[in-house]
LOGULO-931231 format. One record per residue: x negated, y, z negated of N, C-alpha, C, O, CB in turn; residue in three letters. Coordinates in steps of 0.05 Angstrom, whole numbers, plus 5000, padded with zeros to 4 digits. Atoms other than C-alpha are relative to their C-alpha. Last residue first. Glycine has a CB too. Layout:
<recs>
XYZXYZXYZXYZXYZALA
...
</recs>
This chain:
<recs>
498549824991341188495150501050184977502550374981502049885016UNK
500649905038335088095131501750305010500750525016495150064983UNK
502249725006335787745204500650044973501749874959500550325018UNK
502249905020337587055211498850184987496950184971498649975003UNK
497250015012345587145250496349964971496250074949503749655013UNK
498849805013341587445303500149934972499050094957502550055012UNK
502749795016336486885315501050164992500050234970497750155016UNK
501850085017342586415320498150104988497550074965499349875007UNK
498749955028346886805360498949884972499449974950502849915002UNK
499549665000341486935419502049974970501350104951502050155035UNK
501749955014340186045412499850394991498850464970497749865015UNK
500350105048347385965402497850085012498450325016500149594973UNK
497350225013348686335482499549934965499850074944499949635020UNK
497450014985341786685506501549854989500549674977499849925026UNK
498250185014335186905482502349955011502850125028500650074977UNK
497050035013330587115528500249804981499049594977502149935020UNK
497950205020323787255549502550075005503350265018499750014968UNK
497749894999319187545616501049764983500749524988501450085029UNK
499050245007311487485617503050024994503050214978498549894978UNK
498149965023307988045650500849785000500349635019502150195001UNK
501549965030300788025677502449954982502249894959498450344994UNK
501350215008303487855751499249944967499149714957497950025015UNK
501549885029306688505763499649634995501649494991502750264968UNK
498450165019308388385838498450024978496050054979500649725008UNK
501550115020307189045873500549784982501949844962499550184987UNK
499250095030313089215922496349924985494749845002502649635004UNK
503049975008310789305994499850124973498250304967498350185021UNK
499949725014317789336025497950124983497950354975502250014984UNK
500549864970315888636062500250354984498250494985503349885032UNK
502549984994314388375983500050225033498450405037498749665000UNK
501549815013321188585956496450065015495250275018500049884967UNK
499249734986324288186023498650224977497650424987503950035004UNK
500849894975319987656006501150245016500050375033500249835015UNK
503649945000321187545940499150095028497650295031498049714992UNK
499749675012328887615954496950034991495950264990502850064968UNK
499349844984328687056002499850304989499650515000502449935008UNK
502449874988323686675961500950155024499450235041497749785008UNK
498949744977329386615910497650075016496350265008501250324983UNK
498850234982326986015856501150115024501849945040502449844986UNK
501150134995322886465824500249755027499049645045499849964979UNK
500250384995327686825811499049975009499350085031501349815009UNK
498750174984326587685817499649694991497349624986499150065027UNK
500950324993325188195772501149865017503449925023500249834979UNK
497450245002325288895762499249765002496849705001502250005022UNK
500750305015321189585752502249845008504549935010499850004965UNK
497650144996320690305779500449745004499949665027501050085015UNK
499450274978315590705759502449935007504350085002499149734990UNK
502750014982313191485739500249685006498449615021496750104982UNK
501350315002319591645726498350055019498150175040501949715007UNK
501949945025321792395725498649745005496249775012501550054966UNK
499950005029328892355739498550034984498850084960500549854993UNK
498049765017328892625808500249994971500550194958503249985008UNK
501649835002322892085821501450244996500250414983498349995021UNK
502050035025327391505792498250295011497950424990497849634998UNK
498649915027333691735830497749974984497650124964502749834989UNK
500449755006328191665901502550214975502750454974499950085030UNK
502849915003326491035886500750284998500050414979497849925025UNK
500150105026333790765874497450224998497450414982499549634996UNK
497949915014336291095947499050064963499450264950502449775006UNK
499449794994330490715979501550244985499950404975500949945016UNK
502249875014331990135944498150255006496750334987498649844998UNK
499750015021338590185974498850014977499550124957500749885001UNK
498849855011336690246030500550154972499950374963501149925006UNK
501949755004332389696031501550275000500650394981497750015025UNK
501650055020337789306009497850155000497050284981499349744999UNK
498649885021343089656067497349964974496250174967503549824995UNK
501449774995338789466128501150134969499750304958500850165032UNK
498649814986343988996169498450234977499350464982503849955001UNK
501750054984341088306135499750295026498150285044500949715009UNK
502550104999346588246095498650015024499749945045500149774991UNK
502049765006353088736091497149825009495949945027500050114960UNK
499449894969357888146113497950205012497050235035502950175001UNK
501050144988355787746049498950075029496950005043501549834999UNK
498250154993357688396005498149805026496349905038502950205009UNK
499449924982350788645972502849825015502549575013497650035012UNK
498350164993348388565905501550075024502950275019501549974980UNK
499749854983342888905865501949795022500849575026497150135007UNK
499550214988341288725795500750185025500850435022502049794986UNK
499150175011337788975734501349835027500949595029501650104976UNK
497450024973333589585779501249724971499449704954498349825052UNK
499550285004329789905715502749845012505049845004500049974970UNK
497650064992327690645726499749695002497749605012500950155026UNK
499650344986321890695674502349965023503449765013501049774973UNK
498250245004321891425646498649775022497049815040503650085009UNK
498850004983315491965644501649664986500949494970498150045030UNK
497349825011311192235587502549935023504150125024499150395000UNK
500249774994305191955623502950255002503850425016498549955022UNK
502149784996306491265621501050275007503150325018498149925022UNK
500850134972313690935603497750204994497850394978502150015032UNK
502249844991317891045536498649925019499149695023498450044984UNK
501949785002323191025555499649794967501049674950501450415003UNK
500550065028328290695596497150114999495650175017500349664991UNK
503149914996331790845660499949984966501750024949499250375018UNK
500149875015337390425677497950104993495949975001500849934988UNK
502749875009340590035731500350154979502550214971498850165020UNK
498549965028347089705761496050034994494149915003502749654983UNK
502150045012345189625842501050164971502250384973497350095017UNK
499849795022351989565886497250034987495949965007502249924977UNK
501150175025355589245940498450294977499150524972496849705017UNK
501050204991359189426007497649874979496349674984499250085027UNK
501450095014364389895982498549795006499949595003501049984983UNK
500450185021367790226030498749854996497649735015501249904995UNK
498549925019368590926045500849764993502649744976502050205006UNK
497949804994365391006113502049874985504049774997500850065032UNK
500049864973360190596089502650045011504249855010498449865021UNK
498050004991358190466012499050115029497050245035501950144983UNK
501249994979352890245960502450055030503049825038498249744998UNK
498450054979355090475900498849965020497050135024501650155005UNK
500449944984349490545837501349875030500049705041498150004995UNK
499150104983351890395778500050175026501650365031502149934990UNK
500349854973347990655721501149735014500649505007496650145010UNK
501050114963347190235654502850155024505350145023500449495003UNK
502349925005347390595574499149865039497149905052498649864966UNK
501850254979354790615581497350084999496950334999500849985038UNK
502250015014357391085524498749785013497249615002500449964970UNK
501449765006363091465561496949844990494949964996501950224974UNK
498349795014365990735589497450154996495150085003502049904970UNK
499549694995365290385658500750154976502850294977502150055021UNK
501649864985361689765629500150235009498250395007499649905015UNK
502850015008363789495572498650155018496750295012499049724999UNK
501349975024370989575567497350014992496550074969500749864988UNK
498149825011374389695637498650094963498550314953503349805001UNK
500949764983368889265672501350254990500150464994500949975032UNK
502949955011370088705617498750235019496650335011498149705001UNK
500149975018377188695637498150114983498450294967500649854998UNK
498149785014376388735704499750094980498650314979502249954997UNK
502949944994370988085696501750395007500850584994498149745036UNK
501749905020377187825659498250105005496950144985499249884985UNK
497949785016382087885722498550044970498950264959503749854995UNK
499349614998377187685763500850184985500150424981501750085015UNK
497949954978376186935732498950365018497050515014504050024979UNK
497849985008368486815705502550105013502050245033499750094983UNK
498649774997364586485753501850124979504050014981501449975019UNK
500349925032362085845731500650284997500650394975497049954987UNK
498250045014365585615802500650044970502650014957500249815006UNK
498450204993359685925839502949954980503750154969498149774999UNK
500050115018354386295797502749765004503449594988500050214978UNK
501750155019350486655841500649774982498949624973499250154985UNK
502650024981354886885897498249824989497549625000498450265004UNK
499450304975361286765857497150015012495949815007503150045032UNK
499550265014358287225800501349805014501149575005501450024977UNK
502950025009356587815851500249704991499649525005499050234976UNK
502550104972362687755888497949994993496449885009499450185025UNK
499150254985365887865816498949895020497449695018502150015007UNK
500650235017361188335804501749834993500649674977499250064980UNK
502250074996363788695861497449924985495249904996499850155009UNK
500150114977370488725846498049935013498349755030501150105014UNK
499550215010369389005781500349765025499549535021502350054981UNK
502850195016364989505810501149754986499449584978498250204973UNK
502150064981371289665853498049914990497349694999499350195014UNK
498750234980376789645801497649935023497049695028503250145017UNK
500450245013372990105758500149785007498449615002501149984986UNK
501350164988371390665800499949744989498149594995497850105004UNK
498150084985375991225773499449705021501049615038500650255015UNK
497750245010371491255714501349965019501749725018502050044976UNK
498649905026365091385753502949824990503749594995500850335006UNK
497250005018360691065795501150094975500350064952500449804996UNK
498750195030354691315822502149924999503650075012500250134976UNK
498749865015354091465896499349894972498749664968502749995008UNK
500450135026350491165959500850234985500650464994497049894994UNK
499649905021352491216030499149944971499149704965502150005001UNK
499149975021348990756087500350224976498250294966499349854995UNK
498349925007347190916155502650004985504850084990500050025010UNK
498850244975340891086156503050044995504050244986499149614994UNK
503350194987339491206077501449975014503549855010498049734988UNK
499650154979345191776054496949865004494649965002501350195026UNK
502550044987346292145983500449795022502149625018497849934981UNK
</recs>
């Protein structure tokens, strides 16, 4: 499929090295020197993410055949009116890529896999602390869900509530 004049694809298995390469550029972007290396973010692209029982979509964002970032997604259920949820998780563009049209694209691209699939929305979040990416959802005339309240667990406290259950 084409937005303009960006490509978009899934990834499959032969695509490992590249989505791993681009959550790497993802996790430097965001996360700086807490980055994990490459060669384990590989690793973890080889075992967690590109295999038969992945429950998250990788959506390529490409031009004339390479890879300029990505959106990792999933449609979840149950949602109104017998229809899925498409659920963007992250969306990541090479530095070079920015500002050149690809993100709307891209959501573009997203919107119209959720209405092939059936979904009657299409959901995500943004930081608070990011009023570049609030504002670019808002210029695209996004709805901000205000009513919702978003948790986690994470690190000991995520292994901690686990390790209580009545297993």
């Amino acid at each position: 499929m084409s937005v303009g004049e960006f490509s978009f694809r899934l990834a499959g298995p032969g695509d490992s090295d590249t989505v791993a390469e681009l959550f790497y550029l993802c996790d430097l972007h965001y996360w700086g020197e807490r980055a994990p290396p490459a060669e384990a973010m590989r690793e973890h692209v080889r075992n967690r993410v590109m295999v038969e029982a992945a429950t998250t979509e990788i959506l390529l964002i490409e031009q004339e055949g390479k890879a300029l970032g990505f959106a990792s997604f999933s449609v979840l259920y149950p949602a109104p009116d017998l229809g899925g949820a498409l659920y963007l998780k992250d969306l990541f563009t090479r530095s070079e890529t920015r500002g050149r049209g690809a993100g709307e694209a891209v959501m573009r691209a997203l919107a119209g896999i959720a209405v092939e699939r059936g979904c009657c929305r299409f959901d995500w979040t943004a930081e608070d602390h990011n009023p570049r990416a609030m504002a670019f959802y808002d210029n695209l005339g996004a709805q901000r869900i205000t009513e919702k309240v978003y948790y986690r667990f994470d690190g000991d406290r995520l292994k901690e509530f686990a390790s209580k259950s009545d297993r």
